[in-house]
C-alpha positions as CSV (number, residue, x, y, z in Angstrom):
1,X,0.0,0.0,0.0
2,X,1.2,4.0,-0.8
3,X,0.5,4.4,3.0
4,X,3.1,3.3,5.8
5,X,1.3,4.2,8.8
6,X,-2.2,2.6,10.1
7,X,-4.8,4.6,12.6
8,X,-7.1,1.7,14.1
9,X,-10.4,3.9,15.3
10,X,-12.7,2.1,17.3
11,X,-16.3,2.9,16.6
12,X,-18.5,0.9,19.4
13,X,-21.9,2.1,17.8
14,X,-24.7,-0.3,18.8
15,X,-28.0,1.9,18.1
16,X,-28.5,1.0,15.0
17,X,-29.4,-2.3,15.6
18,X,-31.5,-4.8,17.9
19,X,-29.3,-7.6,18.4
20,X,-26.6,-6.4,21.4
21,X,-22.8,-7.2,21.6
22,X,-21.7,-5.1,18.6
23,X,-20.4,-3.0,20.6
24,X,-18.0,-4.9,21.8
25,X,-16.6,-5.9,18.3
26,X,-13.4,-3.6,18.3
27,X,-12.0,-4.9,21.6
28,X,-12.3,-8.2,19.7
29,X,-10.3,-7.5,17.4
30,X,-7.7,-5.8,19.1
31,X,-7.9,-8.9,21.7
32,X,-7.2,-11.0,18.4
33,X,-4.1,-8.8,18.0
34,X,-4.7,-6.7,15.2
35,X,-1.9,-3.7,16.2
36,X,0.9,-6.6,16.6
37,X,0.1,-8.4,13.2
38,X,-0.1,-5.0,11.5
39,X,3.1,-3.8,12.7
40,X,4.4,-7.4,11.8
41,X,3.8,-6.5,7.8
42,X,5.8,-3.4,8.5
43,X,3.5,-1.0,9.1
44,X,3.7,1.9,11.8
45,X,0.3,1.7,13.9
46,X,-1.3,4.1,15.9
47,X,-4.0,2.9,18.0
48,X,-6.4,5.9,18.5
49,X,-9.0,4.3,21.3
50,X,-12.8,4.6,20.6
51,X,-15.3,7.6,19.5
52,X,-17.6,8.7,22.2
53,X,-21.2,6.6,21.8
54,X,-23.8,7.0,24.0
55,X,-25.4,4.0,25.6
56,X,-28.1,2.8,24.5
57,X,-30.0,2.0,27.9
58,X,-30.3,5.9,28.7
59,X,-31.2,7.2,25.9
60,X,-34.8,7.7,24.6
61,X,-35.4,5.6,21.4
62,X,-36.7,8.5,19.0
63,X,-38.5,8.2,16.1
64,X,-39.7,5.0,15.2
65,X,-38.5,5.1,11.3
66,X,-34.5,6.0,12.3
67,X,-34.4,5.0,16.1
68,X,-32.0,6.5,17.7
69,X,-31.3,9.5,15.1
70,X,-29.9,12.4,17.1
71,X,-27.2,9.9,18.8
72,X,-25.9,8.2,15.5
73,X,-25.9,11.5,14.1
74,X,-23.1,12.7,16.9
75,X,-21.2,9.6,16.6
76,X,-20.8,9.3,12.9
77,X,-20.0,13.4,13.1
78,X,-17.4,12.4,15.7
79,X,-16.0,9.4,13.6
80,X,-16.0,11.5,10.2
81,X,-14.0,14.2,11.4
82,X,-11.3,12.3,13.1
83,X,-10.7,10.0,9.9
84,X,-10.4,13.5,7.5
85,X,-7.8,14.3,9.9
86,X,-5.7,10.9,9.9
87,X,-5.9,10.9,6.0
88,X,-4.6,14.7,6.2
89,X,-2.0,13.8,8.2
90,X,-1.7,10.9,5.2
91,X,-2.2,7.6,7.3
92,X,-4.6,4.6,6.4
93,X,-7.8,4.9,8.7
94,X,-8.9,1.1,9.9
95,X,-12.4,1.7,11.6
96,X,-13.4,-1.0,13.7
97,X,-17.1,-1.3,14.4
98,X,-19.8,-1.3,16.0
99,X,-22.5,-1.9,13.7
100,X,-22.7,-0.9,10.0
101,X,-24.4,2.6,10.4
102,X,-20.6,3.8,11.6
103,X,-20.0,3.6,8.3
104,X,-22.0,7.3,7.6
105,X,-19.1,8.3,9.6
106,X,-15.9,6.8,7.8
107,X,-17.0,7.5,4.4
108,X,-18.0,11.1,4.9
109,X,-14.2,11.5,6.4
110,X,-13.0,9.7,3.4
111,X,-14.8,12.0,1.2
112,X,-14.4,15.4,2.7
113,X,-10.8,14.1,2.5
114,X,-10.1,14.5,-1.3
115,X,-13.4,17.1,-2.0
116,X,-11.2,19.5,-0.7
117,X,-9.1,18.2,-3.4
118,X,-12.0,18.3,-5.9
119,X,-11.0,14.7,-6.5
120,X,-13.6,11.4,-5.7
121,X,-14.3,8.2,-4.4
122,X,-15.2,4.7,-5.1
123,X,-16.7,2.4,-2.3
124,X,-16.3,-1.6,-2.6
125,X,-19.1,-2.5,-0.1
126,X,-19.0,-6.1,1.0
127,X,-22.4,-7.5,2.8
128,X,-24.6,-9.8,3.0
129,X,-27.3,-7.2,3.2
130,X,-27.7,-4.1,0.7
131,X,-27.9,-1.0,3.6
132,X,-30.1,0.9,1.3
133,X,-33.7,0.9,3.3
134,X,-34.5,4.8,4.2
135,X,-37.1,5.5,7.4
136,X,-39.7,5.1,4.8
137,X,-38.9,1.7,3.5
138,X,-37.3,0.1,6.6
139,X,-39.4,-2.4,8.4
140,X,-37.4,-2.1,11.4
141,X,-36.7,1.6,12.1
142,X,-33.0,0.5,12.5
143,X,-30.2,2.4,10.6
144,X,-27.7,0.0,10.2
145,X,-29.9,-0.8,7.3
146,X,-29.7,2.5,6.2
147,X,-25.6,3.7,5.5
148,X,-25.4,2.7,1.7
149,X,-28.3,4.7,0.7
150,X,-27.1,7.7,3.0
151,X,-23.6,7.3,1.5
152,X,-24.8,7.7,-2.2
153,X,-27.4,10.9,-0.9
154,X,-30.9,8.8,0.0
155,X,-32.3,8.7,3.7
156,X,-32.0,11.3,6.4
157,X,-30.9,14.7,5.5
158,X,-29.0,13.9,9.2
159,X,-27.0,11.4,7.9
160,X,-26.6,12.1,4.1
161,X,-25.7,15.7,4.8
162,X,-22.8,15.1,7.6
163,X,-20.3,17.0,7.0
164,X,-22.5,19.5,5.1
165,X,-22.9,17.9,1.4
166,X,-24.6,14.9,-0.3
167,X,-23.8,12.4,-1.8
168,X,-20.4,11.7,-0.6
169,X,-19.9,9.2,-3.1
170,X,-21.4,9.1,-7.1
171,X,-23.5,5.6,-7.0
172,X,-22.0,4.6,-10.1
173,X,-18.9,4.4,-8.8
174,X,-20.4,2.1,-5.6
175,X,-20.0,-2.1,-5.8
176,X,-22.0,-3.8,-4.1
177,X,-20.4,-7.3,-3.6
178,X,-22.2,-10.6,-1.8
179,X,-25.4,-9.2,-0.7
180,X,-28.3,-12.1,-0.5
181,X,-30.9,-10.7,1.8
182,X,-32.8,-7.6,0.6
183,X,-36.5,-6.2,1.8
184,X,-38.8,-5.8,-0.5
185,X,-39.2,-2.1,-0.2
186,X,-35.1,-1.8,-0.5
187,X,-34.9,-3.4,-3.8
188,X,-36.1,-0.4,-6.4
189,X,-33.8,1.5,-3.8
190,X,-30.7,-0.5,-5.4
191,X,-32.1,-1.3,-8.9
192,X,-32.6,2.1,-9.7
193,X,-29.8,4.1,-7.4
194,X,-27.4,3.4,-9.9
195,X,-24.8,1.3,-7.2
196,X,-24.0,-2.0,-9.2
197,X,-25.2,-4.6,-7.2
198,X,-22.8,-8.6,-7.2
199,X,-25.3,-10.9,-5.6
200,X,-23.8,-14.3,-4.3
201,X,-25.7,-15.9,-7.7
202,X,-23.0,-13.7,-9.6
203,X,-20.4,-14.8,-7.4
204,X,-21.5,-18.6,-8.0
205,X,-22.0,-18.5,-11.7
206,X,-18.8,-15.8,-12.3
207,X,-16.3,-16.8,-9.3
208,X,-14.9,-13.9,-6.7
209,X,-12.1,-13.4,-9.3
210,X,-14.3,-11.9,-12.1
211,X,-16.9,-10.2,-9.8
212,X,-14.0,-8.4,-7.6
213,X,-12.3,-7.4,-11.3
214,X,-15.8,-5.9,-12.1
215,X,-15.6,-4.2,-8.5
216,X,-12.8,-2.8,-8.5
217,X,-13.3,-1.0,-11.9
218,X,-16.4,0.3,-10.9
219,X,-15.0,1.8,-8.1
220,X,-11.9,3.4,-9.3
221,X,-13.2,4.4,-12.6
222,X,-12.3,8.5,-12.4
223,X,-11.9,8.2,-8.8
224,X,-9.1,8.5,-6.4
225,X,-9.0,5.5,-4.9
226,X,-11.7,3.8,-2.9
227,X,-13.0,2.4,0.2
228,X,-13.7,-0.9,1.4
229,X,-16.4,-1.5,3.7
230,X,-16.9,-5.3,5.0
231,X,-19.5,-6.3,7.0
232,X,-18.3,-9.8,8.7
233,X,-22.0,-11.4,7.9
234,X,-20.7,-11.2,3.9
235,X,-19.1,-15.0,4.9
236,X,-21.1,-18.1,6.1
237,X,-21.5,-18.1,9.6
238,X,-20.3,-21.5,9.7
239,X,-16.8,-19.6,9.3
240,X,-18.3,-16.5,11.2
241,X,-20.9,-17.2,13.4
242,X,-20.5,-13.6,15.6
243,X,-22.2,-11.3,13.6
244,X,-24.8,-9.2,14.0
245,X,-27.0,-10.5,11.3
246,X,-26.0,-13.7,9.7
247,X,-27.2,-15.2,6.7
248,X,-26.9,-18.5,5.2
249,X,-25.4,-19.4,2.5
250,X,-22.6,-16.6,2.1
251,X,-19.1,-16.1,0.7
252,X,-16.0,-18.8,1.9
253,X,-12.9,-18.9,4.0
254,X,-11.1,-18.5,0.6
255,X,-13.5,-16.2,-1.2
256,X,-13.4,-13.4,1.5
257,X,-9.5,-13.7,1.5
258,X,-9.4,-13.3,-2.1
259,X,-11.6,-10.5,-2.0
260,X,-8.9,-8.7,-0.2
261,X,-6.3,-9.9,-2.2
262,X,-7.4,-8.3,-4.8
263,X,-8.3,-5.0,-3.3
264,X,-4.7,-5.0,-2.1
265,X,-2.9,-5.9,-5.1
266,X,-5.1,-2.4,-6.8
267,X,-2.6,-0.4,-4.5
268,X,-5.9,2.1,-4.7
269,X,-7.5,1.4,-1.3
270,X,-7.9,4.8,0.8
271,X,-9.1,3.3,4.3
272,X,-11.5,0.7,5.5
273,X,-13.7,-0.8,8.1
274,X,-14.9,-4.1,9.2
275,X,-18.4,-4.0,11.1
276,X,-21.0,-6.2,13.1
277,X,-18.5,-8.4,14.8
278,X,-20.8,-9.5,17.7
279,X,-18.4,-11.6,20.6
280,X,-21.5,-12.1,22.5
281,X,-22.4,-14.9,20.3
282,X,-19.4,-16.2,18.5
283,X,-17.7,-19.1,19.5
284,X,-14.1,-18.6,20.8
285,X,-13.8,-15.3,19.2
286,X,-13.4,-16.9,16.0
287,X,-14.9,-14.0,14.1
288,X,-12.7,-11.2,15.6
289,X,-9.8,-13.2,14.6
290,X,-11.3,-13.6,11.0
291,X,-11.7,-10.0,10.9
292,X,-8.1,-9.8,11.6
293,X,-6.6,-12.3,8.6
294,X,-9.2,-10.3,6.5
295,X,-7.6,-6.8,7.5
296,X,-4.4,-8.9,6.8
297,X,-4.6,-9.5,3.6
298,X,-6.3,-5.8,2.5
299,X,-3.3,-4.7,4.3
300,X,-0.6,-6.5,2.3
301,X,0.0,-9.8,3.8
302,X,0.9,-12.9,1.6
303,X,0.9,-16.7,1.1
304,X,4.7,-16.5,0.0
């Protein structure tokens, strides 16, 4: 990577979900060692502790369509504004969540990041879910549901406007890579957005190596660079079980760790985050550690 020095940003955001233990998903990873094996492939690593989130237990739930609004707002303001300023001071931001909604915050820092160098940016979003309901359209009220569509300008002015603009990222220039569970509402939301959409059918009938190729094209084409956002419930929870939504039938052991193979060997991958690692129900913290090998081989990290 053009970067030699790492921020790891822990992001502990669990109101944008039901399920609870998300929170707890970047001391995971850090327990499964992620600053060690980083520095290990040479990099210099700077550890910058967690953004402020409220709790959840004392805080009113707000409106029903976007529970907890006001508080994700904050907290994805918080997150945004420290990444710009690691990427100024040109280090690779590694967000650590927290469930996906953090990830309004780390793509509005990516973007302010080269709109003040009227330059923009691609996102590779890997998921098992699309995260393009809006309060309208979501049959939970739950915004972790909700960052993809806020990243490419639909949902709450709140969230699509952080940082004062919208979209922070053109949708043609968004892949959407493994998804397999969308509501039926959410679907015109991703046919018609213009994000290109990899379902796991693509990945069956086309294999990771052509769909990622497609990916990465879409997302660098007249871009600076891009950013990766994986959701852990994007591989079978027989290999990771501790998420906070799992779905059958998703990506392999191998398939994930090509995925970001290939996104390293691009050498155009501005930051990225890993999200919905849930330790409450995994098994031995296998998921964590996953999360870790994954960040791995984004970061550089070979066979031979």
């Amino acid at each position: 990577m053009r970067q030699s020095r790492v921020a790891v940003i822990g992001a502990p955001l669990d109101l944008g979900q039901d399920r609870r233990g998300v929170d707890m998903g970047p001391s995971a990873i850090r327990v499964a060692n992620l600053n060690r094996r980083l520095t290990s492939l040479g990099y210099m690593v700077t550890d910058l502790g967690n953004v402020h989130v409220e709790q959840l237990e004392s805080l009113p739930e707000g409106p029903k369509r976007a529970r907890y609004l006001p508080q994700i707002t904050a907290s994805c303001l918080k997150l945004a504004r420290l990444v710009e300023q690691v990427m100024d001071e040109g280090t690779l931001p590694v967000v650590l969540g927290g469930d996906h909604s953090v990830a309004i915050g780390t793509v509005a820092g990516v973007s302010r990041r080269f709109r003040k160098q009227r330059q923009r940016i691609g996102i590779i979003w890997v998921d098992a879910h699309a995260d393009m309901n809006t309060p309208r359209t979501s049959p939970s009220g739950n915004v972790h549901g909700m960052p993809l569509a806020c990243c490419v300008g639909i949902g709450p002015r709140e969230l699509t406007h952080l940082l004062g603009y919208a979209p922070k990222v053109d949708p043609r220039n968004v892949a959407l890579v493994g998804v397999r569970e969308v509501d039926a509402l959410e679907r015109p939301h991703v046919r018609h957005s213009g994000v290109r959409a990899f379902t796991m059918r693509d990945i069956d009938e086309r294999g990771m190596r052509a769909v990622m190729q497609d990916a990465l094209a879409i997302a660098s084409e007249n871009t600076a660079g891009f950013h990766v956002s994986l959701d852990m419930d994007y591989v079978d929870p027989a290999e990771a079980p501790g998420v906070g939504t799992p779905v059958r039938g998703g990506g392999t052991y191998r398939e994930a760790h090509l995925a970001m193979e290939m996104i390293c060997d691009s050498g155009r991958m501005l930051g990225m985050e890993v999200v919905e690692v849930n330790p409450v129900i995994d098994q031995f913290n296998r998921t964590a550690s996953l999360a870790v090998e994954l960040i791995m081989s984004a970061l550089g990290k070979r066979i031979l």
